[in-house]
PDB file of N, CA, C and O in Angstrom:
ATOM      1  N   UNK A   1     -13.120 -41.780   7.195  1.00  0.00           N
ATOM      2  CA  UNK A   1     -13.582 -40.551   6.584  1.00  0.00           C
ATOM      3  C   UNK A   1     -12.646 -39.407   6.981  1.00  0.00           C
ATOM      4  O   UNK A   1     -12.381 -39.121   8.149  1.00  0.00           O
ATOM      5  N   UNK A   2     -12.103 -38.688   5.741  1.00  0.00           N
ATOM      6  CA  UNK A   2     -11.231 -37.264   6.361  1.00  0.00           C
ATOM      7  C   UNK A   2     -12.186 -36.228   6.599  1.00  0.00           C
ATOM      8  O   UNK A   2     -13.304 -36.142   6.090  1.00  0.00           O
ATOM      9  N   UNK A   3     -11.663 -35.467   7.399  1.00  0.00           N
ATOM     10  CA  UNK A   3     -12.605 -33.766   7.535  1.00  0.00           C
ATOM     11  C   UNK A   3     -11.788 -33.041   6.509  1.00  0.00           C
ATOM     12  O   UNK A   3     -10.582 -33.022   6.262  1.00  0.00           O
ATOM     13  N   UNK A   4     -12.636 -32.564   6.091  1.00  0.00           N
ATOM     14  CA  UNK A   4     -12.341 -31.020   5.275  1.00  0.00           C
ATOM     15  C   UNK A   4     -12.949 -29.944   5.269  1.00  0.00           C
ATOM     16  O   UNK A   4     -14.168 -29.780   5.324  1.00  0.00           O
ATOM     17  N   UNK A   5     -11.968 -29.016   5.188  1.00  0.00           N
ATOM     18  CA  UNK A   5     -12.906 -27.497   5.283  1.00  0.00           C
ATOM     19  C   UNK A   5     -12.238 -26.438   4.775  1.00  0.00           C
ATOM     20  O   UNK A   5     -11.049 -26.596   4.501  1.00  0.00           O
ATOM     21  N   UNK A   6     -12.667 -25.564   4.624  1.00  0.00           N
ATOM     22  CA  UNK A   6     -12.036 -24.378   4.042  1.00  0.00           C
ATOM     23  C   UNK A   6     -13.490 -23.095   4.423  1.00  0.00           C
ATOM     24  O   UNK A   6     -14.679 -23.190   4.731  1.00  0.00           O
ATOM     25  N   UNK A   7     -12.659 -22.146   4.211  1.00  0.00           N
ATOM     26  CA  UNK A   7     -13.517 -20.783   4.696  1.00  0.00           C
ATOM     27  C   UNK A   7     -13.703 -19.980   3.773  1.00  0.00           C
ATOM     28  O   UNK A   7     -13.654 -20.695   2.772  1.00  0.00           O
ATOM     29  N   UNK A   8     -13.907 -18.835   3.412  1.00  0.00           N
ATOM     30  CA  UNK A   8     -13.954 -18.024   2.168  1.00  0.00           C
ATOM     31  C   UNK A   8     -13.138 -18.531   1.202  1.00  0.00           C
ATOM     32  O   UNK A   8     -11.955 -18.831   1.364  1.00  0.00           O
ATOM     33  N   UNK A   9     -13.707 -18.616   0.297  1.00  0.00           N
ATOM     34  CA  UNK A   9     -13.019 -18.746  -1.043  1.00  0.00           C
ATOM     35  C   UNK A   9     -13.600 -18.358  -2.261  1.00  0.00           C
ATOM     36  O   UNK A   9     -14.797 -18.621  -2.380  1.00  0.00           O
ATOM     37  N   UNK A  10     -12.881 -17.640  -3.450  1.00  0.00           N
ATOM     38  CA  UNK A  10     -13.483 -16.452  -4.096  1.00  0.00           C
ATOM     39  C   UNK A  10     -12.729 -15.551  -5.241  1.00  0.00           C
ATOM     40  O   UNK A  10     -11.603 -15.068  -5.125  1.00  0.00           O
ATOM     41  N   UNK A  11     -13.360 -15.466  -6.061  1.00  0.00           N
ATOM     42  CA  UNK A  11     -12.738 -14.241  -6.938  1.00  0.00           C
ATOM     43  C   UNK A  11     -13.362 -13.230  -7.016  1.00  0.00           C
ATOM     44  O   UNK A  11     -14.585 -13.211  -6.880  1.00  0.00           O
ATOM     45  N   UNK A  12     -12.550 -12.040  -7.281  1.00  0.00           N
ATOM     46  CA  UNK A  12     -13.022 -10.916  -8.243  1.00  0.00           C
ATOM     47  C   UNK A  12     -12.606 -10.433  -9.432  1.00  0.00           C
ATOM     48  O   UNK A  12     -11.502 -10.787  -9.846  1.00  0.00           O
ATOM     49  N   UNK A  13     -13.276  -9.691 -10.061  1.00  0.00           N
ATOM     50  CA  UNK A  13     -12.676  -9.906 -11.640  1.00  0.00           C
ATOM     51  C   UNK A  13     -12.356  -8.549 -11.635  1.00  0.00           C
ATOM     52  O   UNK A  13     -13.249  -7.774 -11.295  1.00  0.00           O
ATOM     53  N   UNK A  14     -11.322  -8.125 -11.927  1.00  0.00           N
ATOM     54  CA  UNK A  14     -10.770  -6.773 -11.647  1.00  0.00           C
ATOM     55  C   UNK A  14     -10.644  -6.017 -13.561  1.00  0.00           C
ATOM     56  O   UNK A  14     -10.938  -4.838 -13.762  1.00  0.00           O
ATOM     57  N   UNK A  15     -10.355  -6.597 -14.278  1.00  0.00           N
ATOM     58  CA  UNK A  15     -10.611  -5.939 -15.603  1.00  0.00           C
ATOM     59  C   UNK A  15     -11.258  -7.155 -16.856  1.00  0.00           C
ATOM     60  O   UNK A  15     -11.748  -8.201 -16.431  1.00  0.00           O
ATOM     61  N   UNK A  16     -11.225  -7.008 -17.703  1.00  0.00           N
ATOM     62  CA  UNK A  16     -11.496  -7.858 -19.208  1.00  0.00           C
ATOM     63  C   UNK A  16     -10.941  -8.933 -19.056  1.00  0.00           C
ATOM     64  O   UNK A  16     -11.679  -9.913 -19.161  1.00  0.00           O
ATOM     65  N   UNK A  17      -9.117  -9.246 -18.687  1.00  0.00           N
ATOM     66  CA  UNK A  17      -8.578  -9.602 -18.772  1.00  0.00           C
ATOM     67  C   UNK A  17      -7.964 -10.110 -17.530  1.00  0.00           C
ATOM     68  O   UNK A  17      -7.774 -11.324 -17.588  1.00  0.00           O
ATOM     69  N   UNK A  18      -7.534  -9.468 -16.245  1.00  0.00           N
ATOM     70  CA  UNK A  18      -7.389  -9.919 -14.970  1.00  0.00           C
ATOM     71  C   UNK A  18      -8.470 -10.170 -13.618  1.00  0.00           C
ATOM     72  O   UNK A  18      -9.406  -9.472 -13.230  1.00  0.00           O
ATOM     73  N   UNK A  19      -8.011 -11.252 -13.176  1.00  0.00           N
ATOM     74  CA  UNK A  19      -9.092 -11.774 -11.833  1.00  0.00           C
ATOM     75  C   UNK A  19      -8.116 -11.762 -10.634  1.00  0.00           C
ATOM     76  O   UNK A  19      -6.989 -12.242 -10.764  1.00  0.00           O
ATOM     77  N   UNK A  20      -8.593 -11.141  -9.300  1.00  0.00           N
ATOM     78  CA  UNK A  20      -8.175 -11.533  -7.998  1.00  0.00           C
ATOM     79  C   UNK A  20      -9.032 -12.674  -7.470  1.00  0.00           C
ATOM     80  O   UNK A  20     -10.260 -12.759  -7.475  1.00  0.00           O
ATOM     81  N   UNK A  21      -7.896 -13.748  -6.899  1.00  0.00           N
ATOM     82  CA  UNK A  21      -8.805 -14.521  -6.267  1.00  0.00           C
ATOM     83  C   UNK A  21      -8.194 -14.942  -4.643  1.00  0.00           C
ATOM     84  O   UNK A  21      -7.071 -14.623  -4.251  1.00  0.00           O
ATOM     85  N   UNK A  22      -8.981 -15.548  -4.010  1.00  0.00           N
ATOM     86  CA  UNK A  22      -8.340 -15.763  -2.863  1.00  0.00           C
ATOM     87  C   UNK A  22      -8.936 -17.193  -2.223  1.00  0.00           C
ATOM     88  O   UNK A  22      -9.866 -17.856  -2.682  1.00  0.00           O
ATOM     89  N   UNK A  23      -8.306 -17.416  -1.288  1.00  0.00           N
ATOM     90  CA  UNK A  23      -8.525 -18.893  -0.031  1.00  0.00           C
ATOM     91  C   UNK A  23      -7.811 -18.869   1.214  1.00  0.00           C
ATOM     92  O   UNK A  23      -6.601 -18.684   1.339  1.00  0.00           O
ATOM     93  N   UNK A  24      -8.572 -19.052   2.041  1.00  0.00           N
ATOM     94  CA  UNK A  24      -8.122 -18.453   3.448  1.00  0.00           C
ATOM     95  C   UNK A  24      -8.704 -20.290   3.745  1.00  0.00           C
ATOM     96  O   UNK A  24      -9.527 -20.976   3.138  1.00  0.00           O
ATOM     97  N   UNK A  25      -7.724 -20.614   5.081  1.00  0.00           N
ATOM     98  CA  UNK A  25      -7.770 -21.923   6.045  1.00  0.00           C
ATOM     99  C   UNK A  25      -8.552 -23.314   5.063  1.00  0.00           C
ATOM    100  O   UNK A  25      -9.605 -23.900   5.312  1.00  0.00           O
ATOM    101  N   UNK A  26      -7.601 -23.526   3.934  1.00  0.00           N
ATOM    102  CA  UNK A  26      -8.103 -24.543   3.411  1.00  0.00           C
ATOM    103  C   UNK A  26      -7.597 -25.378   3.106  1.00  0.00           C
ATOM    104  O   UNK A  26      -6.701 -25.237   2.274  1.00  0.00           O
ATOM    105  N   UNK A  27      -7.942 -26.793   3.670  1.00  0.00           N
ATOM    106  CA  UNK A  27      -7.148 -27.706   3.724  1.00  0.00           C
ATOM    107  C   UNK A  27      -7.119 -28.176   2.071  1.00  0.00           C
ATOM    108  O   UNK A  27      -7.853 -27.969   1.104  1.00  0.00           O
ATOM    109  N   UNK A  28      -5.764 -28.974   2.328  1.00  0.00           N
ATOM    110  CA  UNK A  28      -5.397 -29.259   0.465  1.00  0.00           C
ATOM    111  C   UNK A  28      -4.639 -30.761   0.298  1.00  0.00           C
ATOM    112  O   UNK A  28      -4.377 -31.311  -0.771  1.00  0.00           O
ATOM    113  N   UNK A  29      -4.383 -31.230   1.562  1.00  0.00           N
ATOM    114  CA  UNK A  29      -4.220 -32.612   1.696  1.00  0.00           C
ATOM    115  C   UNK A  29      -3.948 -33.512   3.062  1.00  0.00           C
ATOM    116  O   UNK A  29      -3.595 -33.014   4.131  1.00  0.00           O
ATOM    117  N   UNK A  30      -4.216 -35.176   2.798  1.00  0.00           N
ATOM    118  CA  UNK A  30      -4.190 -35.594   4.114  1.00  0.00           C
ATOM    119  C   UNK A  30      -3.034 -35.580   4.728  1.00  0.00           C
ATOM    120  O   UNK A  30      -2.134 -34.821   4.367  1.00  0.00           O
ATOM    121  N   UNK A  31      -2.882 -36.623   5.980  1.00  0.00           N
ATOM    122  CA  UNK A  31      -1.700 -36.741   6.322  1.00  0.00           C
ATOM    123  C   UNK A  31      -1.531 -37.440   5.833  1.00  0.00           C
ATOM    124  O   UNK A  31      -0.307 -37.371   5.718  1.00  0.00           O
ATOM    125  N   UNK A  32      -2.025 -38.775   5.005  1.00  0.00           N
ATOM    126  CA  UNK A  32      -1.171 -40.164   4.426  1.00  0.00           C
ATOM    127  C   UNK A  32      -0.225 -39.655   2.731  1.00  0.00           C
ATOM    128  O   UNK A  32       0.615 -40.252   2.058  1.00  0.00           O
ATOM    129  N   UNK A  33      -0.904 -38.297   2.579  1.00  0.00           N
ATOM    130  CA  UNK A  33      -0.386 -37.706   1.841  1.00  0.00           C
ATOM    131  C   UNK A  33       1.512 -37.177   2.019  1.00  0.00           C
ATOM    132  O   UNK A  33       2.470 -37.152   1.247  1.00  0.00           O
ATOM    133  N   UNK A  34       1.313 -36.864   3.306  1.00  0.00           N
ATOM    134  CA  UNK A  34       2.597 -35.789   3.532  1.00  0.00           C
ATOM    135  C   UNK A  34       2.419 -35.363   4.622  1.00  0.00           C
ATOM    136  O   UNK A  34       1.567 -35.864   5.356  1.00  0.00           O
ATOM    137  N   UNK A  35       3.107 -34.430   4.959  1.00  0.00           N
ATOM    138  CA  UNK A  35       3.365 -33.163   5.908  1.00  0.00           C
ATOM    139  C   UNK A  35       4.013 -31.854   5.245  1.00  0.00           C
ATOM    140  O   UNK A  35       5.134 -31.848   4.739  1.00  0.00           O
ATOM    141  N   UNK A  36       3.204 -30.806   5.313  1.00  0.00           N
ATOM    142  CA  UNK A  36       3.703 -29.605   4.938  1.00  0.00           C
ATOM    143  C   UNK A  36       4.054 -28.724   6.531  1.00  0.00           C
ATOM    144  O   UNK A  36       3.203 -28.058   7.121  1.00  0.00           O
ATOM    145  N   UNK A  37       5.366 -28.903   6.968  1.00  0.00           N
ATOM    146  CA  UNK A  37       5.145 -27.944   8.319  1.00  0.00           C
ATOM    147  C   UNK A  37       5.058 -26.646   7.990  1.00  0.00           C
ATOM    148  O   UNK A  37       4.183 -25.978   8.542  1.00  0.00           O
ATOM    149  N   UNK A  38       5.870 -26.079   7.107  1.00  0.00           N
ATOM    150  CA  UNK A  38       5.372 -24.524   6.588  1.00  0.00           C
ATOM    151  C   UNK A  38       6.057 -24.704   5.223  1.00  0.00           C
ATOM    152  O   UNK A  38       6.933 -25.503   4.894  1.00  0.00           O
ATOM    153  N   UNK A  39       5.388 -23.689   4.469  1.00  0.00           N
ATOM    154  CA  UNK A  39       5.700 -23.394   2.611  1.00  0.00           C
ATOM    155  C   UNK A  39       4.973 -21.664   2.880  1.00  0.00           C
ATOM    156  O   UNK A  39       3.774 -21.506   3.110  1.00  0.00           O
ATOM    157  N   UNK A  40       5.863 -20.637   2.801  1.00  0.00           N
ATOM    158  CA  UNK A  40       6.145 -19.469   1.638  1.00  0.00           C
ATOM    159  C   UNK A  40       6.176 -19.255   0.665  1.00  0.00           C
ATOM    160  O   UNK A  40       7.347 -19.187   0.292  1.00  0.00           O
ATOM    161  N   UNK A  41       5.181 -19.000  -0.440  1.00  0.00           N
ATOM    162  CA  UNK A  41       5.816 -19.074  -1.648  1.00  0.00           C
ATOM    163  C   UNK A  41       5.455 -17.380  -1.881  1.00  0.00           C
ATOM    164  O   UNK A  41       4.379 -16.988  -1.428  1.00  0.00           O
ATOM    165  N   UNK A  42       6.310 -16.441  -2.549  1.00  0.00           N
ATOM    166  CA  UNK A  42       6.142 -14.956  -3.089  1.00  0.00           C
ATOM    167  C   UNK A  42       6.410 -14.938  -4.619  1.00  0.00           C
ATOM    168  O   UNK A  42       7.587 -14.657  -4.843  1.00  0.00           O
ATOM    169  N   UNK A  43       5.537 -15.192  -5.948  1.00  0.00           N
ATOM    170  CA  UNK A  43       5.759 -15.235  -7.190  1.00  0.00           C
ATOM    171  C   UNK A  43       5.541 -14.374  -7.995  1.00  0.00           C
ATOM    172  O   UNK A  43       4.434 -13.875  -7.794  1.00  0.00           O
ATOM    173  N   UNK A  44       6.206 -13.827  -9.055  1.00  0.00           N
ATOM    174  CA  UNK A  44       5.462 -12.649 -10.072  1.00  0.00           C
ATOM    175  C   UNK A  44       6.348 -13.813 -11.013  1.00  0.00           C
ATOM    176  O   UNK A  44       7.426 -14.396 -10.898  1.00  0.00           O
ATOM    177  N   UNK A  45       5.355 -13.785 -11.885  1.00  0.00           N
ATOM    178  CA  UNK A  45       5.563 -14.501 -13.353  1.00  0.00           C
ATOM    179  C   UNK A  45       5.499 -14.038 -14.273  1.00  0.00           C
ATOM    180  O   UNK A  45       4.310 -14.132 -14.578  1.00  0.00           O
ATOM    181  N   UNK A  46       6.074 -13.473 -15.130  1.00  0.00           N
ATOM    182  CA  UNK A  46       5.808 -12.812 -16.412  1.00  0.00           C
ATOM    183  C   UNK A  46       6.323 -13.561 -17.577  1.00  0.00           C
ATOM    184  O   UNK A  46       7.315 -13.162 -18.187  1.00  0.00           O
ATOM    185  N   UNK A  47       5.631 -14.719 -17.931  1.00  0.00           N
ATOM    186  CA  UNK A  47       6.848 -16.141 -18.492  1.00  0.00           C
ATOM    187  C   UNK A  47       5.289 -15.969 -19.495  1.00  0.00           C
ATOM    188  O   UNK A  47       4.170 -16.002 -18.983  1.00  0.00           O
ATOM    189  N   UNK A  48       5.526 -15.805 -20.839  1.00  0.00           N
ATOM    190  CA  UNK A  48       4.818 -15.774 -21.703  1.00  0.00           C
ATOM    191  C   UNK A  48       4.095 -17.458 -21.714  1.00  0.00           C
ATOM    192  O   UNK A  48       4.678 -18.420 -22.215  1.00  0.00           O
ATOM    193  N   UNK A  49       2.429 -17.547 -20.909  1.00  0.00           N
ATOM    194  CA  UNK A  49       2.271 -19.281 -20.914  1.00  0.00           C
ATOM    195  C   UNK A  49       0.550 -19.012 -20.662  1.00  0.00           C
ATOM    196  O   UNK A  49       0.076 -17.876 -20.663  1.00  0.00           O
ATOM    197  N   UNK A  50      -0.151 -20.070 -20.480  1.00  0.00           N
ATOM    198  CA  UNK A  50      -1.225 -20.254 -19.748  1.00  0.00           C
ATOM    199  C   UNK A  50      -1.598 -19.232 -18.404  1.00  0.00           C
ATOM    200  O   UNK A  50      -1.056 -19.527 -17.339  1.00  0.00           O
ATOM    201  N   UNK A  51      -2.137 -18.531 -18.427  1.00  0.00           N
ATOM    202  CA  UNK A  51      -3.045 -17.562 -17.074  1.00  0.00           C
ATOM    203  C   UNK A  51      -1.891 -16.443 -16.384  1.00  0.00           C
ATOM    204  O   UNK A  51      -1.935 -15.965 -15.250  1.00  0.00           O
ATOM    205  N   UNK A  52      -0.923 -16.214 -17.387  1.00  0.00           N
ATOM    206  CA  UNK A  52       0.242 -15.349 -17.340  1.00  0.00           C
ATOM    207  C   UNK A  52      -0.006 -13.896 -17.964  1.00  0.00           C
ATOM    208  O   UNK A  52      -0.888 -13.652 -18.788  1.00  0.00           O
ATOM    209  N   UNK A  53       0.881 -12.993 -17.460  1.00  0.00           N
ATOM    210  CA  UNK A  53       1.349 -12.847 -16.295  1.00  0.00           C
ATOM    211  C   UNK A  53       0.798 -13.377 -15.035  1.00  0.00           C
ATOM    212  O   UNK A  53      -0.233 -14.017 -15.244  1.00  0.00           O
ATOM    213  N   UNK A  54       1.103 -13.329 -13.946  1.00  0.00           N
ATOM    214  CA  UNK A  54       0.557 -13.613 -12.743  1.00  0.00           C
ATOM    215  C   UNK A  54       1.406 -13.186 -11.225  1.00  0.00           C
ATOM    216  O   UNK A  54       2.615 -13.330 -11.044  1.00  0.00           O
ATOM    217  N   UNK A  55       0.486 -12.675 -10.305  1.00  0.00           N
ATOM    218  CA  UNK A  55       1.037 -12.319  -8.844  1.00  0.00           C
ATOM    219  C   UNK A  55       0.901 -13.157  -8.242  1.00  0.00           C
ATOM    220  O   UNK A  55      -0.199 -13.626  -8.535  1.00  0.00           O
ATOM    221  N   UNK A  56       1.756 -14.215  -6.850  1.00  0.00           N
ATOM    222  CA  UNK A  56       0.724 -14.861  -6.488  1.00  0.00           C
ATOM    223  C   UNK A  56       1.387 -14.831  -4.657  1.00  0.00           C
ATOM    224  O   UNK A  56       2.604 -14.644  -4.659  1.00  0.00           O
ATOM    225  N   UNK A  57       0.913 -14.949  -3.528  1.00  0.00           N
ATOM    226  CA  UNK A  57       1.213 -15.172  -2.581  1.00  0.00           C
ATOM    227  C   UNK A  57       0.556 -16.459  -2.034  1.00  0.00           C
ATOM    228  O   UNK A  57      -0.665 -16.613  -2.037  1.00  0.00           O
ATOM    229  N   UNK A  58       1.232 -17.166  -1.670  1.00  0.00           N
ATOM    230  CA  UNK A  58       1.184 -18.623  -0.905  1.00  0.00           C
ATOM    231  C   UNK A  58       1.570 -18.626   0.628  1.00  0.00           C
ATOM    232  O   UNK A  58       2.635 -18.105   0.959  1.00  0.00           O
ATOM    233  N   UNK A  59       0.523 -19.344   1.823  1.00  0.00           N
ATOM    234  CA  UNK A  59       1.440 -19.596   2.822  1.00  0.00           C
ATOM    235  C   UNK A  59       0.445 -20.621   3.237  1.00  0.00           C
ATOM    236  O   UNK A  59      -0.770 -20.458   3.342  1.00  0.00           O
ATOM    237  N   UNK A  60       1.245 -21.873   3.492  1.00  0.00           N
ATOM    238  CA  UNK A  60       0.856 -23.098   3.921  1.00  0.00           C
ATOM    239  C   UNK A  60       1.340 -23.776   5.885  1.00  0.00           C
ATOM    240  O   UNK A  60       2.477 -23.734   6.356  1.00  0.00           O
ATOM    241  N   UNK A  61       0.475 -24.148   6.386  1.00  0.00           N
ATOM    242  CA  UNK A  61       1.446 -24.444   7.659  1.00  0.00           C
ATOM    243  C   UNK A  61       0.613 -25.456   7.805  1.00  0.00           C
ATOM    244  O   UNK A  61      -0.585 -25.307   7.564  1.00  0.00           O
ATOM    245  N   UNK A  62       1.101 -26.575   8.200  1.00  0.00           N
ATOM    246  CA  UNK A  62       0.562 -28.047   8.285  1.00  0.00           C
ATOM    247  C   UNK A  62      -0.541 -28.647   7.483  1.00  0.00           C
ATOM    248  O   UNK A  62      -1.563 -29.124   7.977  1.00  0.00           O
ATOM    249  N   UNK A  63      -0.273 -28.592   6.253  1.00  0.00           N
ATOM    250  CA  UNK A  63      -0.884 -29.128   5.460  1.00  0.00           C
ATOM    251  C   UNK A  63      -2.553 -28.386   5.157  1.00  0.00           C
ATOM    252  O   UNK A  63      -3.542 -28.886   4.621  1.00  0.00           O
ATOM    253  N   UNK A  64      -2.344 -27.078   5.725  1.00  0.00           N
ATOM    254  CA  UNK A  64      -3.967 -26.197   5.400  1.00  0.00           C
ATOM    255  C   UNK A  64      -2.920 -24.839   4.741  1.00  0.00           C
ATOM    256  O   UNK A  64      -1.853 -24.366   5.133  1.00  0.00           O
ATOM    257  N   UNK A  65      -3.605 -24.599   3.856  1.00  0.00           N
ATOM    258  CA  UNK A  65      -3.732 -23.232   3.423  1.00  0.00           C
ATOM    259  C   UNK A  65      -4.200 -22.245   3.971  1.00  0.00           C
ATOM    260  O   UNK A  65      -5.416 -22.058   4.032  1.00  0.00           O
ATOM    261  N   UNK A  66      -3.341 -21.450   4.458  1.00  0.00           N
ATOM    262  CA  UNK A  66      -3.795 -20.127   5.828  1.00  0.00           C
ATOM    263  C   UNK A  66      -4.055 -18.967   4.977  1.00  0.00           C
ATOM    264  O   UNK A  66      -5.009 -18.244   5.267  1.00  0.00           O
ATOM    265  N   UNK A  67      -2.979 -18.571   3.479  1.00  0.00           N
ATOM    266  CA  UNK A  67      -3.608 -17.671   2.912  1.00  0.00           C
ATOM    267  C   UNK A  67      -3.060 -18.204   1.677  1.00  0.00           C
ATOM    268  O   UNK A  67      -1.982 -18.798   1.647  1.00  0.00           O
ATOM    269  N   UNK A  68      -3.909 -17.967   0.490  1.00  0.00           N
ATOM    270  CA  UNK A  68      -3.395 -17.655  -0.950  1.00  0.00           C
ATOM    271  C   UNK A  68      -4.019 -16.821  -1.475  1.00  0.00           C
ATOM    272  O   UNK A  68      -5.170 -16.555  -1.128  1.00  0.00           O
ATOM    273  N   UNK A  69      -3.403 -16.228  -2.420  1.00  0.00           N
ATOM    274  CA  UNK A  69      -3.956 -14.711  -2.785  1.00  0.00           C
ATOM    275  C   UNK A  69      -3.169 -14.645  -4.351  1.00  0.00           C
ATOM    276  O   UNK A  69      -1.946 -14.717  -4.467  1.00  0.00           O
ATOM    277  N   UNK A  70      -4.002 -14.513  -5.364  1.00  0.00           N
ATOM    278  CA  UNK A  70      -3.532 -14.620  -6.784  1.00  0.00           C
ATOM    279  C   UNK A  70      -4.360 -13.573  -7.673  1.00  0.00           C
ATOM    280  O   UNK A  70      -5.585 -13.453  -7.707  1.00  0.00           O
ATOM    281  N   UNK A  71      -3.504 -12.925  -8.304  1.00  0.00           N
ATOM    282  CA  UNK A  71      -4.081 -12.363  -9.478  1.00  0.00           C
ATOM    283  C   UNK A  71      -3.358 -12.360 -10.597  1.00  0.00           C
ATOM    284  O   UNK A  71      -2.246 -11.852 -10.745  1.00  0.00           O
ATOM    285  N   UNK A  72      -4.290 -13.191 -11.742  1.00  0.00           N
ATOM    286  CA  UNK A  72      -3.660 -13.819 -12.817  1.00  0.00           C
ATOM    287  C   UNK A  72      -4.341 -13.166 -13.998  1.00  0.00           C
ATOM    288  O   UNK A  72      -5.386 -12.519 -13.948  1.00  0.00           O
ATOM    289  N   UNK A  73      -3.658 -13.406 -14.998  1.00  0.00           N
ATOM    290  CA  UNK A  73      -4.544 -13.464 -16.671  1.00  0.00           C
ATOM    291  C   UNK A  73      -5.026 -14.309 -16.877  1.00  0.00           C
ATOM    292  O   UNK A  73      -4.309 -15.298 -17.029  1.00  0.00           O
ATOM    293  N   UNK A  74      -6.837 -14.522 -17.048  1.00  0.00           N
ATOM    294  CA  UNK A  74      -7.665 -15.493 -17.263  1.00  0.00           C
ATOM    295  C   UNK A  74      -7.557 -16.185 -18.568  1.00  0.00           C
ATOM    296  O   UNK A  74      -8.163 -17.209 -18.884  1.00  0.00           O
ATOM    297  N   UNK A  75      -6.746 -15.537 -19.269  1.00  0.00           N
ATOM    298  CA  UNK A  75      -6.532 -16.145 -21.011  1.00  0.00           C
ATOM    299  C   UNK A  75      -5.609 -17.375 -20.594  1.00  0.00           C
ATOM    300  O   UNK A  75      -5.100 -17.595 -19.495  1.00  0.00           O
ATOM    301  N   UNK A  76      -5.542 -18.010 -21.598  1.00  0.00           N
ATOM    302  CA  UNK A  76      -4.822 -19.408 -22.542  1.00  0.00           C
ATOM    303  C   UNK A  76      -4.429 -18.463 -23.021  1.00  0.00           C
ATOM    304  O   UNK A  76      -4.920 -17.354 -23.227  1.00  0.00           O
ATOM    305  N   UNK A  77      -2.845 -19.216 -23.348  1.00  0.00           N
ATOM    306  CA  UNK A  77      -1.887 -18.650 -24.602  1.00  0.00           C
ATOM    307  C   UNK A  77      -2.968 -18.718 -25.992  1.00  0.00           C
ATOM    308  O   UNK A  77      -2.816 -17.809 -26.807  1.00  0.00           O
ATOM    309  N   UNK A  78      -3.833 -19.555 -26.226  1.00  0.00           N
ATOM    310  CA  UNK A  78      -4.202 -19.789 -27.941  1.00  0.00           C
ATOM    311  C   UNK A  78      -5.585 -18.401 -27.511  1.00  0.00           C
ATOM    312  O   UNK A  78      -6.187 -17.840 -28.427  1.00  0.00           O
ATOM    313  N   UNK A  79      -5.689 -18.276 -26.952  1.00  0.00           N
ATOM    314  CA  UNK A  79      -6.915 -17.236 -26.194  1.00  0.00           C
ATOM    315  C   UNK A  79      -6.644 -15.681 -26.515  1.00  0.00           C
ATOM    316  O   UNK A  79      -7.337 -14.851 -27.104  1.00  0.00           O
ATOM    317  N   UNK A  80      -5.519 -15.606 -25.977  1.00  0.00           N
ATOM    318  CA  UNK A  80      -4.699 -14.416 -25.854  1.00  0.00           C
ATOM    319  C   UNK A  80      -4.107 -13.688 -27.561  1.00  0.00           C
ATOM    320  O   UNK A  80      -3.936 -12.578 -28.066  1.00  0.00           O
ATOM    321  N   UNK A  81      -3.961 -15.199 -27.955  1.00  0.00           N
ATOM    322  CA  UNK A  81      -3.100 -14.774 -29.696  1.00  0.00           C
ATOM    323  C   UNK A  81      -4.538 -14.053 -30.286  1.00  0.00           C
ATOM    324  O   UNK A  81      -4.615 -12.938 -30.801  1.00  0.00           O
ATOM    325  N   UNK A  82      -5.906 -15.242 -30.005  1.00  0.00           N
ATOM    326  CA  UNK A  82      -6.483 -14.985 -31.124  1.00  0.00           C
ATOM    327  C   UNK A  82      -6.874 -13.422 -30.697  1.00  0.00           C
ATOM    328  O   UNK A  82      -6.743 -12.539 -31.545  1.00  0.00           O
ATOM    329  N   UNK A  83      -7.281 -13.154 -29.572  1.00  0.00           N
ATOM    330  CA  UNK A  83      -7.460 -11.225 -29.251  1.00  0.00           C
ATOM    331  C   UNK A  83      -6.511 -10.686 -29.937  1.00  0.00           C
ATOM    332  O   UNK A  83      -6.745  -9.663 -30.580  1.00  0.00           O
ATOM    333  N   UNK A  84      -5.487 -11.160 -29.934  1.00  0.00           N
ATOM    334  CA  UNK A  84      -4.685 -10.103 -30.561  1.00  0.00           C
ATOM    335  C   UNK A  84      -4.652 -10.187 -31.755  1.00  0.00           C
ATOM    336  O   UNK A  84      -4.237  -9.084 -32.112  1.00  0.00           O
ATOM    337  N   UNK A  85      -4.838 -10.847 -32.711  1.00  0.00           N
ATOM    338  CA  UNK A  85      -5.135 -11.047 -34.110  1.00  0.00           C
ATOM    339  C   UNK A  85      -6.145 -10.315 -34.197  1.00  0.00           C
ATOM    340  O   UNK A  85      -6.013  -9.362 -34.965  1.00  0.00           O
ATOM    341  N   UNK A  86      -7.247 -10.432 -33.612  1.00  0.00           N
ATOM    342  CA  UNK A  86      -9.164  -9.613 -34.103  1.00  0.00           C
ATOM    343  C   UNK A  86      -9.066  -7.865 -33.438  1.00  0.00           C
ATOM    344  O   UNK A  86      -9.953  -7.019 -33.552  1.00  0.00           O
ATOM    345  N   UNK A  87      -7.713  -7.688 -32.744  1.00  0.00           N
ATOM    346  CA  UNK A  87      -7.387  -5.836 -32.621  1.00  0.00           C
ATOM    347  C   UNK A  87      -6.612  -5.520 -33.755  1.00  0.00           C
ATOM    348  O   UNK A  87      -6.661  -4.396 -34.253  1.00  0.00           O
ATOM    349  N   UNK A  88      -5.552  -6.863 -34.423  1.00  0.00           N
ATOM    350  CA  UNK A  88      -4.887  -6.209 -34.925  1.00  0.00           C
ATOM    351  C   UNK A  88      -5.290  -5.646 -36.870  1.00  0.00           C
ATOM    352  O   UNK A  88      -4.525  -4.886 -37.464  1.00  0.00           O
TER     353      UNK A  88
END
């Protein structure tokens, strides 16, 4: 049997269209999986796609998630067109 755990985890919905969300100390895989000794990731995406634009901060150290922190566009590309068709 593996342990797992994680601590807060959560969104807020900040407009119509964008959500902050977050995850603090959560594990995301075993060891027979891998080893993550540390991962940084710092992203801004503005790549016209699925839940885009998006901010996102990542930091991983032995295979737990210590912080992630994202705020994205909750739309689908086919989501996003049709709003903009029913303003326009």
């Amino acid at each position: 049997m593996r342990a797992r755990f994680s601590l807060p985890t959560g969104f807020l919905r900040l407009s119509k269209n964008y959500t902050f969300e977050w995850n603090v100390f959560q594990h995301h895989r075993s060891l027979s999986d891998g080893l993550t000794f540390f991962h940084c990731n710092w992203q801004a995406d503005w790549f016209h796609g699925d839940h885009n634009p998006q901010l996102r901060f990542e930091l991983d150290v032995l295979n737990i998630v210590v912080l992630d922190l994202s705020i994205y566009n909750i739309h689908h590309v086919e989501d996003s067109n049709e709003t903009e068709q029913e303003t326009a």
